[in-house]
C-alpha positions in Angstrom: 28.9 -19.7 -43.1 32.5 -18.9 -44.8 35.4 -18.2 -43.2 37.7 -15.5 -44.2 41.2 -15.8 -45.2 42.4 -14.1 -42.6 40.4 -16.4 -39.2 42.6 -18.7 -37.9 41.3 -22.2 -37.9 42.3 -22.5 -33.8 39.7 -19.2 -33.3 37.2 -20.2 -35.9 34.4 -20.7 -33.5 35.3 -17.2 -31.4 34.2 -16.0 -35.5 31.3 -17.9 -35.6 29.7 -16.6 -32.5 30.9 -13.1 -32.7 29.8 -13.1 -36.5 26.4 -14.7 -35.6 25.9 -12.7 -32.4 27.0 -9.3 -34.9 24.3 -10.0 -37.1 21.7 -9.7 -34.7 23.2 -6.8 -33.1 23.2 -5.1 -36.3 19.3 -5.7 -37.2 18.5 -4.8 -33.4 20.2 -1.4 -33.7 19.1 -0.8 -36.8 15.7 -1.6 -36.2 15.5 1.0 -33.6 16.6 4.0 -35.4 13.9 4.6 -37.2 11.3 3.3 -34.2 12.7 6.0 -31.9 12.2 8.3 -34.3 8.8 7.5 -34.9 8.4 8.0 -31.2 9.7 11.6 -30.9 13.1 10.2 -29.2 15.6 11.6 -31.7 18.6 11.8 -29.4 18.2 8.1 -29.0 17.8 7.4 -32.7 20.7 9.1 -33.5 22.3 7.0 -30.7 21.6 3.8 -32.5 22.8 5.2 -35.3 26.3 5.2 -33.6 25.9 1.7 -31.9 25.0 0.3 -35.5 28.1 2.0 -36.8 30.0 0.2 -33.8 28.5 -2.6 -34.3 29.3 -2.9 -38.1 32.9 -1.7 -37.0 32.6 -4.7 -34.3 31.5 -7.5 -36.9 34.3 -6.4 -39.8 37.1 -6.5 -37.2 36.1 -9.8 -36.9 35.8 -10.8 -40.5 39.9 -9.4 -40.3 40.5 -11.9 -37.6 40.6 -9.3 -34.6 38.0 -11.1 -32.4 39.2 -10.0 -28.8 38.6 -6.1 -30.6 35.5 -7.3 -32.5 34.0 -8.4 -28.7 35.2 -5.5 -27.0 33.7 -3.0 -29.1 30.3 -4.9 -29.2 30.4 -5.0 -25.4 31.2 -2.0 -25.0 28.0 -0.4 -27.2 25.7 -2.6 -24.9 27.3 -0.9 -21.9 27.0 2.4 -23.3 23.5 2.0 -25.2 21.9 0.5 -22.0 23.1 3.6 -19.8 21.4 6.2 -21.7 18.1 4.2 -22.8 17.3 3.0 -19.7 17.1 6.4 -18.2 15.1 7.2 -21.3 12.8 5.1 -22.0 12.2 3.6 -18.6 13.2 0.0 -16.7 9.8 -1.2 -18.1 10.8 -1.1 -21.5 13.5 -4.2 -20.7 16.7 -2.9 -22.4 19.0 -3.5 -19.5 18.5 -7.2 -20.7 20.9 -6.7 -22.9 23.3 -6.7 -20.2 22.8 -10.5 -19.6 24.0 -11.9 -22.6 27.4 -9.4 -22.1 28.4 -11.6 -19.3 28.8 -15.3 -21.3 29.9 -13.0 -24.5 32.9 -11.4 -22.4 34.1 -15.3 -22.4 35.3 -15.3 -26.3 37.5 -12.6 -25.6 41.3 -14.8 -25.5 42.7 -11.7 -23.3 40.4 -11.8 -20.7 42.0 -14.5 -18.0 39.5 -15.4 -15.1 40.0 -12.1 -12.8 39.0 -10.2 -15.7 36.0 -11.7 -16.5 34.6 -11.8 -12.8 35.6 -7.9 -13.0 33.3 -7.5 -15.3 30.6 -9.8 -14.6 30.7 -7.7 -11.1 31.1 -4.1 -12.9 28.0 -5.8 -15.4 25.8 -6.4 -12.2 26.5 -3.4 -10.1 25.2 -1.7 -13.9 22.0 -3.4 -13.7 21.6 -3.2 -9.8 22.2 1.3 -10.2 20.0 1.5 -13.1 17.2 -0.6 -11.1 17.5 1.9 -8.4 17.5 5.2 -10.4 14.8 4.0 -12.8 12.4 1.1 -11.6 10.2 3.8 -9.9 10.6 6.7 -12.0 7.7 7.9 -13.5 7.1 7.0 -17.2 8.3 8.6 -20.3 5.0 10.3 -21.6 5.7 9.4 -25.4 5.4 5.8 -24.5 1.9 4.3 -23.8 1.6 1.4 -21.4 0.6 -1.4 -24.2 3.6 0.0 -26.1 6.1 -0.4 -23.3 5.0 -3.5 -22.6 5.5 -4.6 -26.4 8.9 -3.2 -26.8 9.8 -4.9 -23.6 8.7 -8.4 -24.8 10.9 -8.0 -27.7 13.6 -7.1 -25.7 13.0 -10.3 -23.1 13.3 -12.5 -27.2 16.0 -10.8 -28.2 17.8 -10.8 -24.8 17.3 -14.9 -24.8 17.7 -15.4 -28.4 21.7 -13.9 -27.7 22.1 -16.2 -24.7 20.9 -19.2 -26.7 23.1 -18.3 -29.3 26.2 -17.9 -27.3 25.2 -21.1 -25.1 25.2 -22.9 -28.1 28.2 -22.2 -29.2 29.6 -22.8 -26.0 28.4 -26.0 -26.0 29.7 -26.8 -29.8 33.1 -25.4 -28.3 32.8 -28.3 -25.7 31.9 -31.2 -28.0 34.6 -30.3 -30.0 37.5 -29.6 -27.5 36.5 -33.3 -26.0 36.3 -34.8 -29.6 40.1 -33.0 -30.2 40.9 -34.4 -27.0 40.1 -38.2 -27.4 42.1 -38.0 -31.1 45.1 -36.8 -29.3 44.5 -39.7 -26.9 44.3 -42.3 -29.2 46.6 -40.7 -32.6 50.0 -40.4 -33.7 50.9 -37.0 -33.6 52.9 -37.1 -36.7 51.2 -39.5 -39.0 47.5 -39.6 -37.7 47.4 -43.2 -37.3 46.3 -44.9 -34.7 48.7 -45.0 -31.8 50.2 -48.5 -29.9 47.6 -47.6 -27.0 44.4 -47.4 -29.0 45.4 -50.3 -31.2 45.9 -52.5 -28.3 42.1 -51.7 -27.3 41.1 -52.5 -30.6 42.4 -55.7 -30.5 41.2 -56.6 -26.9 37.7 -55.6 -28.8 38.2 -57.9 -32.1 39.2 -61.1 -29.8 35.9 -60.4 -27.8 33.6 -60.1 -31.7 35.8 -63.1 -33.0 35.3 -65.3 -29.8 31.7 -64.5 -30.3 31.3 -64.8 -33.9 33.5 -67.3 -34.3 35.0 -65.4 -37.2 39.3 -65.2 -38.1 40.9 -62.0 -38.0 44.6 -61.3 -38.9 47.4 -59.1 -37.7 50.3 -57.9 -39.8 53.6 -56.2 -38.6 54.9 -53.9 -40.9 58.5 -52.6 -40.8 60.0 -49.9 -43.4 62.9 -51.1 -44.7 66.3 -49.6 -43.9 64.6 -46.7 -42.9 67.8 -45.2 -41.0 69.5 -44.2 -44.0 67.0 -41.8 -45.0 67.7 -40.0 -41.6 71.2 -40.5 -41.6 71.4 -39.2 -45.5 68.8 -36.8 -46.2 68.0 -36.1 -41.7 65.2 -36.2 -40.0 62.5 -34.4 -42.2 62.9 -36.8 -44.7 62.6 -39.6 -42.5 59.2 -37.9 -41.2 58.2 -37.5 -45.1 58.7 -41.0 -45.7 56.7 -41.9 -42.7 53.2 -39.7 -43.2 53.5 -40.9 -47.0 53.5 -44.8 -46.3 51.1 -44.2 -43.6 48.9 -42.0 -45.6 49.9 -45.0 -49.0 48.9 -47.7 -46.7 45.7 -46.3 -45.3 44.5 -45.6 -48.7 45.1 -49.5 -49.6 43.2 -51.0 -46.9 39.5 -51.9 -46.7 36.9 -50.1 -44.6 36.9 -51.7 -41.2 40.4 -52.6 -41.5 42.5 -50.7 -38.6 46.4 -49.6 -39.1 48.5 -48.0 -36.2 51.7 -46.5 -36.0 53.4 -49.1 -33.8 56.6 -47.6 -32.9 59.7 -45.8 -35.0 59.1 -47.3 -38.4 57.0 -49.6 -37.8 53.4 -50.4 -38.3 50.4 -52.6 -37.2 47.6 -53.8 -39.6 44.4 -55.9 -37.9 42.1 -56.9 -40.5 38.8 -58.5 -39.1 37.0 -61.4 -41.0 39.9 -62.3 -42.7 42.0 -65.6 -42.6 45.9 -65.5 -43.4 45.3 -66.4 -46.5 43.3 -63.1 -47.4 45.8 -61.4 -45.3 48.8 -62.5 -47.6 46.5 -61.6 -50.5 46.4 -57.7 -49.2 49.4 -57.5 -47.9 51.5 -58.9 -50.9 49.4 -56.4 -52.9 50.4 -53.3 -50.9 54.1 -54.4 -51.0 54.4 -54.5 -54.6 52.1 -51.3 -54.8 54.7 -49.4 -52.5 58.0 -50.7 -54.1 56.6 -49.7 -57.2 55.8 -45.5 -56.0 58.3 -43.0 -56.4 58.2 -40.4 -53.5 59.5 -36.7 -54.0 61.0 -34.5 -51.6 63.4 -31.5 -51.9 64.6 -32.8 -55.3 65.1 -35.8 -54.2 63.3 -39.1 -55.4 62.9 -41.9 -53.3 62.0 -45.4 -53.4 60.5 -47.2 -50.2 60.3 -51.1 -49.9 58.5 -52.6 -46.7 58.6 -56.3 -44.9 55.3 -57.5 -44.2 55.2 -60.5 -40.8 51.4 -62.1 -40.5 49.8 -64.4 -38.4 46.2 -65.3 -38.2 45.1 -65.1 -34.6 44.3 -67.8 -32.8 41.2 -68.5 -30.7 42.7 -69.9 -27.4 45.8 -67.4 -27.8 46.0 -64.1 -26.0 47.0 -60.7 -28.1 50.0 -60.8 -26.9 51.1 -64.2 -28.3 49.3 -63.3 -31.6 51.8 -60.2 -31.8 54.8 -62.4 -31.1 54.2 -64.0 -33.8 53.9 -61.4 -36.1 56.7 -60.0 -34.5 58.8 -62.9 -35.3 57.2 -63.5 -39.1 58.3 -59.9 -39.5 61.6 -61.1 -38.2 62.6 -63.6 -41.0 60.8 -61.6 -43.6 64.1 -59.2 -42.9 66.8 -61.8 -41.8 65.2 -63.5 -45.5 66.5 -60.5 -47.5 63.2 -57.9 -46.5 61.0 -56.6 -49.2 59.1 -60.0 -48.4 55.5 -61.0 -47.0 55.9 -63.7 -44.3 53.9 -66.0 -42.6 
């Protein structure tokens, strides 16, 4: 299913559901003009004439990106629709069903905070409750025969589910994907989409446990952009952004598959590569220094060149994390004090 220019990618499942729940409100309606018609009940055919032309009205609003107006107006025409078939045709027939899916639809509508929605769950039920009471017991409608009423109001009990289901699916995508957007705030950068210091230093905690147990090398490698102030103090803080998303995004693209990099802190990063002694580690990392030195990055006008100081050490099986990071720390440290642009070990 497309999306249209004009849906916003923060309401594109309100679309979805609206859209999907608008096609089979269209069909429904549609359906039924020419059935009442058939059955002698004109005024109602001519009714679901207007609730298809709502209903179309409903679904384009929300092919423009008005969702809150595409739900109300489909809401509305169940609400409407129900009140004069019911009467009609009879409770027997099942269209006050409709009103059930109403209720978890209502919750896709953005401007309706919690009061509102109990309103009309409430207004929905008393609905159902005064329709039950006019019309269980009133004699049938004549046109109708029993096996018919009975058929009409299976469909009714399908479609009635088949828009719950749909909406309760949704509902539950929604979920999976709120918590999934959750966890990557939790454990991202924010700017550079990295991995952040907190999720790093779980990942690490992780590789010592595989290494101890596999007996295999991994390496860690500090990586610090060199004079990385002056591109804030000369060009301000955009460009020192710029400069960071681009290495990260340079970097990211250099390193194996199963290779983890983080954003560390200011300008500075972490690379863990797993099953890899130093000596592979210098390998890599030498190659995405000279890659780096060698890119031109463009911004404004501006071109810039970006040199970065790698600090390695292989970790060690009896050491903790945080002695294996000291010593990258302090490789990093004489990679700069040695003029920077340098790979140390």
């Amino acid at each position: 299913m497309k999306k249209t220019d004009k849906v916003l990618e923060t309401n594109y499942r309100s679309y979805l559901v609206i859209n999907t729940i608008g096609y089979l409100g269209i069909t429904v309606h549609l359906a039924l003009i020419p059935l009442f018609f058939f059955l002698g009940l004109e005024f109602l055919s001519l009714l679901n004439l207007f609730s298809s032309f709502m209903w179309i009205t409903g679904w384009r609003a929300n092919r423009l990106g008005n969702h809150d107006l595409a739900i109300t107006l489909m809401m509305s025409e169940v609400i409407l629709h129900t009140l004069f078939v019911v009467p009609m045709v009879g409770w027997h027939a099942g269209f006050q069903f409709y009103l059930f899916g109403a209720i978890p639809f209502s919750l896709f509508n953005n401007k309706f905070d919690g009061r509102a929605i109990i309103l009309v769950s409430i207004g929905l039920c008393i609905t159902f409750l005064v329709l039950d009471v006019i019309t269980h017991d009133a004699p049938q409608n004549l046109a109708l025969s029993a096996v018919l009423i009975r058929i009409i109001n299976y469909i009714n009990i399908v479609i009635s589910f088949t828009a719950v289901g749909l909406i309760s699916y949704y509902f539950r995508l929604a979920s999976i994907t709120l918590e999934q957007e959750l966890e990557k705030l939790a454990h991202t950068d924010s700017l550079t989409g990295l991995y952040n210091r907190r999720r790093m230093q779980e990942m690490l905690e992780t590789q010592k446990s595989l290494s101890s147990r596999n007996r295999s090398d991994f390496t860690l490698i500090f990586v610090d952009i060199d004079h990385f102030k002056k591109f804030n103090d000369t060009y301000g803080h955009s460009c020192g952004d710029y400069i960071l998303c681009e290495v990260a995004f340079f970097m990211r693209n250099h390193l194996r598959q199963g290779d983890a990099l983080a954003r560390w802190g200011g300008e500075e990063f972490l690379i863990m590569l797993p099953n890899t002694d130093i000596k592979g580690a210098r390998t890599i990392a030498e190659k995405i220094r000279k890659a780096i030195a060698e890119e031109r990055f463009h911004l404004g006008g501006q071109e810039f060149s970006v040199t970065m100081t790698f600090g390695l050490t292989q970790h060690e099986e009896n050491a903790s994390i945080d002695e294996s990071l000291k010593r990258a720390d302090d490789a990093l440290y004489k990679g700069k004090e040695a003029g920077r642009n340098l790979v140390m070990w």
